[in-house]
C-alpha positions in Angstrom: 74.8 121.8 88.5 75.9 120.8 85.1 77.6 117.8 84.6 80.6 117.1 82.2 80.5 113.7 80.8 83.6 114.3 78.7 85.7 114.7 82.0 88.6 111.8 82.1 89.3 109.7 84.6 92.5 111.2 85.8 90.4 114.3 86.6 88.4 113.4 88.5 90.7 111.5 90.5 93.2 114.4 90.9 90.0 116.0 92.2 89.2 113.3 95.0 93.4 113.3 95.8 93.4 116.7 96.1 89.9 117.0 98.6 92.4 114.7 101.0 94.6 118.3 101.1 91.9 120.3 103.1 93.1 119.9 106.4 90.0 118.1 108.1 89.1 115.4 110.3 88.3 113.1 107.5 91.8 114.2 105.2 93.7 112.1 108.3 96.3 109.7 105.9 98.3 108.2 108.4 96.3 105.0 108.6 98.7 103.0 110.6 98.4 105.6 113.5 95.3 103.9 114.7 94.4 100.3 115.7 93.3 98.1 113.1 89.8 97.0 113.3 90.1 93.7 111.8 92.8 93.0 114.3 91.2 93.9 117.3 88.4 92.1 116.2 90.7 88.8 116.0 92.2 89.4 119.3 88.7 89.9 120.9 87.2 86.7 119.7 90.7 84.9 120.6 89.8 86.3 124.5 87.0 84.9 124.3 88.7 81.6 123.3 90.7 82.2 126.6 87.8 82.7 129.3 86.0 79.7 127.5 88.4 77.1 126.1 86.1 74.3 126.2 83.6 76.6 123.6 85.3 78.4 121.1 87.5 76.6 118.8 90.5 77.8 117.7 91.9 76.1 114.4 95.0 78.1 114.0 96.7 75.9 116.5 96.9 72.5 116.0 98.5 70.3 119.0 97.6 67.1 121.1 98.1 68.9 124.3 95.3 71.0 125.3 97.8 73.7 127.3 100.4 73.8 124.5 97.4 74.8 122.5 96.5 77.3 125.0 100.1 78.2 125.1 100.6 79.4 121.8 97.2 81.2 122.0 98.0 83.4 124.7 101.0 84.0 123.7 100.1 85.3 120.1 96.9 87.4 121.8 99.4 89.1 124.3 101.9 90.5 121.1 98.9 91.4 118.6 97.2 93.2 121.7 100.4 94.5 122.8 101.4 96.0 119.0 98.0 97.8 119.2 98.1 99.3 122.2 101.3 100.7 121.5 99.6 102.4 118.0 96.6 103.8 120.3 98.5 105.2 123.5 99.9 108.0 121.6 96.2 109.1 120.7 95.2 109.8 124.2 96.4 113.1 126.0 97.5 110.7 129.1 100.7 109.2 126.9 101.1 112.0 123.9 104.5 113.5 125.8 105.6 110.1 125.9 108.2 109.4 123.7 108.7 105.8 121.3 110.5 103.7 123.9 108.3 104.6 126.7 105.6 103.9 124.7 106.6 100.5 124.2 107.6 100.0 127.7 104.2 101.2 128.7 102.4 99.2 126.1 104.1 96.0 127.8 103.8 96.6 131.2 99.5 97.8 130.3 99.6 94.1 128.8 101.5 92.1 131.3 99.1 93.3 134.4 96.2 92.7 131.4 96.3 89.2 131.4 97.3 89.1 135.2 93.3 90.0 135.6 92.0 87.7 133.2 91.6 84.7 135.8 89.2 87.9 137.8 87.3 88.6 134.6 86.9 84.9 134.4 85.5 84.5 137.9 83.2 87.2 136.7 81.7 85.8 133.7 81.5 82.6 135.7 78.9 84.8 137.9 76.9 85.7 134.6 76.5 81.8 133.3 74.9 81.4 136.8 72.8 84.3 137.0 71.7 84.1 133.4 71.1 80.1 133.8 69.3 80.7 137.0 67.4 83.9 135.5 66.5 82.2 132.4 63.8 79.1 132.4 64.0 78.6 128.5 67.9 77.8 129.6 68.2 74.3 129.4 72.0 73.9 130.0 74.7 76.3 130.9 76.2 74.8 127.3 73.9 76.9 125.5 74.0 80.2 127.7 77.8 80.5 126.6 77.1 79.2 123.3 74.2 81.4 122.1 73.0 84.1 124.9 74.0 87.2 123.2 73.8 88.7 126.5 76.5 86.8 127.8 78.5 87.8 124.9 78.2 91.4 125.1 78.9 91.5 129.0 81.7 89.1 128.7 83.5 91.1 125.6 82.8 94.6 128.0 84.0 92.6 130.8 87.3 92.3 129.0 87.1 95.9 127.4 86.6 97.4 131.0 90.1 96.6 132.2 91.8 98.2 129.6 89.3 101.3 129.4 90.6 101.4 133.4 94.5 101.4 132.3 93.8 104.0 130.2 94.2 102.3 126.8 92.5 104.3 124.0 90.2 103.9 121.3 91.0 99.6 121.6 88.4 98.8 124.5 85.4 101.3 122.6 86.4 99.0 119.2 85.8 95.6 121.4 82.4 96.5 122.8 81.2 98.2 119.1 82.5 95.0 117.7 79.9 93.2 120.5 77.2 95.8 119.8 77.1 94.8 115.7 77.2 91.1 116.9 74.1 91.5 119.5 72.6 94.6 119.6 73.9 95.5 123.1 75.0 98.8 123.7 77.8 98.9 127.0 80.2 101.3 127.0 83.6 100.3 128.4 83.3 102.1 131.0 80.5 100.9 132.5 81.4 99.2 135.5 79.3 96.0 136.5 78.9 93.8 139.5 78.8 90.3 139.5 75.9 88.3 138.4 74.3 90.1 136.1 72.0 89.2 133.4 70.5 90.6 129.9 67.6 88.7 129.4 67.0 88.7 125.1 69.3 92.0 125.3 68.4 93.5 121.9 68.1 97.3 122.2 69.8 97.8 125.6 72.3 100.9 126.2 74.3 101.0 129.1 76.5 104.4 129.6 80.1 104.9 130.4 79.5 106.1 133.9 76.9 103.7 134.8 77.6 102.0 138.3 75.7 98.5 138.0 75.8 96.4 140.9 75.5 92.6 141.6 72.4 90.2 140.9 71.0 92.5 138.2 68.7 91.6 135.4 67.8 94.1 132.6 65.5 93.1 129.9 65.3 94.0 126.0 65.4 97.5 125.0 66.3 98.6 128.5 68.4 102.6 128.9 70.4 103.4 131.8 71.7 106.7 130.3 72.5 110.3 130.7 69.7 112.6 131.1 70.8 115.4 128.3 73.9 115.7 126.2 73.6 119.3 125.7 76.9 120.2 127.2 78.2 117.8 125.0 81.9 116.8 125.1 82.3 119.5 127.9 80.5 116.8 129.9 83.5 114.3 129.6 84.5 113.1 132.8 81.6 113.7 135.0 79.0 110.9 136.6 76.6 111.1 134.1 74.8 107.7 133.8 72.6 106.4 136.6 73.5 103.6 139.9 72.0 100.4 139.7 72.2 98.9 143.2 72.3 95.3 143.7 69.3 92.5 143.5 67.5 95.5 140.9 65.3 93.9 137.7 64.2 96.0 134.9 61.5 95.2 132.7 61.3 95.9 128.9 61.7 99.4 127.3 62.3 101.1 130.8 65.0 104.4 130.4 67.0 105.5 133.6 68.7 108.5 133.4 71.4 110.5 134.6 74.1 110.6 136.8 72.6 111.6 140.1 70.2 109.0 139.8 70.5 105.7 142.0 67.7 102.5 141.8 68.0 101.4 145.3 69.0 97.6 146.3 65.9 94.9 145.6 63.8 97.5 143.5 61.8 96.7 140.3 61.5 99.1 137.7 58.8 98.1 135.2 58.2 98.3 131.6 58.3 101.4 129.6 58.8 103.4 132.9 60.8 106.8 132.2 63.1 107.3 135.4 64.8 111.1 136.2 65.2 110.6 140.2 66.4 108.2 142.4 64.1 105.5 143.6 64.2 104.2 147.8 65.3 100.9 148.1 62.8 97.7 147.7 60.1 100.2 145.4 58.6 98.8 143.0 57.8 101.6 139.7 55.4 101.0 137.0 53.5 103.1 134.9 50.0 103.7 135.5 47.3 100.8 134.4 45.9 101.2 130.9 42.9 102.0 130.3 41.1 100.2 127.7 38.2 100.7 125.6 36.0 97.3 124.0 34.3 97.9 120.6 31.7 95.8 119.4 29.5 96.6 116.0 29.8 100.2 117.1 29.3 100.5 120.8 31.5 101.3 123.3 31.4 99.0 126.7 34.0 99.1 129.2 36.3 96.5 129.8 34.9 95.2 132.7 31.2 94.9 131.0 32.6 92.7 128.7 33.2 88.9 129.9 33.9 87.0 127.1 35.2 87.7 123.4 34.6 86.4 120.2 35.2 87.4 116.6 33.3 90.8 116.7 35.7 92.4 119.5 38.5 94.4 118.8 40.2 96.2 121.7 41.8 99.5 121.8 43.9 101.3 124.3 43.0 105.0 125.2 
């Protein structure tokens, strides 16, 4: 390709105006037709102000009396949530024949019964703080599971995601939990629906699908998938149980994968690390991968392992 360094600056941004004209996805230029980002951001981390007002500080609200303060807070969250729900319903096939007005009637009535679940979502986080205090022996106070368990914070934020995903509300709830997944590395899909008492232990890496079915007293360690088994259908998929059934009092160790829908971990099972799960596993089994074998070199001669009773500088090990 040759390049013209003579071309002007108007060119070439007549050229970039006029690649918006092609008709695609990306050419879209109505840009308040679609939540904003920042804001659901702002009215996520404000939630969180509202299941835990004795954690996060809010300093946009100055008053001497602690429920004034909460006052005004819920009161601002429930019209910035309400404005973008009403932008995102008309996204969804569920409200597109709906016209302005009942938008906005069904924007405030999806709000009002909202916030009427929040003291539920709150007796559900309450669960987590236990479980992950309880689950956790580096845990030292529940003061410092809410304040810097990153598991907590991406269960609590799909926690309050999950309720609107179940009203139907586009595009807003997917926003919260992505917002949670830059902030932790945690990976829940709205969708998902969890049982009480669970618990991410570290939680970096883990992936939890939309139709997963979690139940109560779980723990899941780091890197963790509970996921579908193939998404070679692809969007045709939509809608069907594709992500696996974690029954209650089930722990899963490190780097394990579960996958798809039909597949159910059965109540009190343990699933260990790095374990690749297609089936469903009986209730109380426990699942591990076979024991490594390992090989012992030392100035190079092969023993194995169980020759070999102490070590010292001039043993390396290597698994086979």
């Amino acid at each position: 390709m040759k390049y013209d360094n003579n071309v002007s600056l108007q060119e070439l941004t007549d050229a970039i105006i006029n690649d918006y004209s092609l008709g695609r996805d990306i050419d879209r230029m109505q840009v308040y037709q679609q939540p904003d980002s920042e804001i659901v951001i702002d009215i996520t981390n404000k939630l969180l102000t509202i299941l835990f007002p004795g954690y996060y500080r809010e300093r946009n609200y100055l008053s001497y009396s602690y429920n004034n303060r909460m006052s005004i807070l819920i009161e601002d969250v429930f019209y910035n949530l309400r404005s973008q729900v009403e932008i995102a319903l008309p996204n969804s096939n569920e409200f597109a024949e709906y016209d302005e007005e009942s938008i906005k009637k069904k924007s405030d009535e999806i709000c009002r019964e909202y916030f009427r679940r929040i003291p539920m979502i709150r007796e559900y986080v309450n669960t987590d703080i236990q479980a992950t205090y309880d689950g956790d022996p580096a845990a030292y106070n529940k003061d410092e599971v809410v304040l810097s368990y990153p598991g907590l914070m991406a269960s609590t934020i799909c926690r309050l995601a999950h309720e609107l995903y179940l009203m139907k509300v586009p595009m807003v709830p997917r926003m919260m939990t992505e917002y949670a997944h830059s902030k932790t590395g945690i990976d829940i899909h709205p969708g998902a629906t969890i049982g009480k008492y669970f618990f991410m232990d570290h939680g970096t890496g883990i992936v939890v699908g939309e139709t997963s079915i979690i139940g109560e007293h779980v723990k899941i360690y780091q890197g963790v998938t509970i996921g579908a088994l193939s998404t070679r259908g692809g969007h045709s998929n939509q809608g069907k149980k594709r992500h696996p059934t974690i029954e209650d009092d089930v722990t899963i160790y490190a780097g394990a994968s579960i996958l798809g829908g039909e597949t159910t971990i059965g109540t009190g099972s343990v699933v260990g690390s790095n374990v690749f799960i297609t089936s469903s596993i009986a209730p109380n089994t426990r699942i591990s991968n076979k024991t490594q074998e390992y090989s012992i070199k030392r100035k190079g001669e092969k023993f194995q392992a169980e020759e070999v009773k102490t070590r010292d500088d001039d043993v390396w090990i290597y698994m086979i």
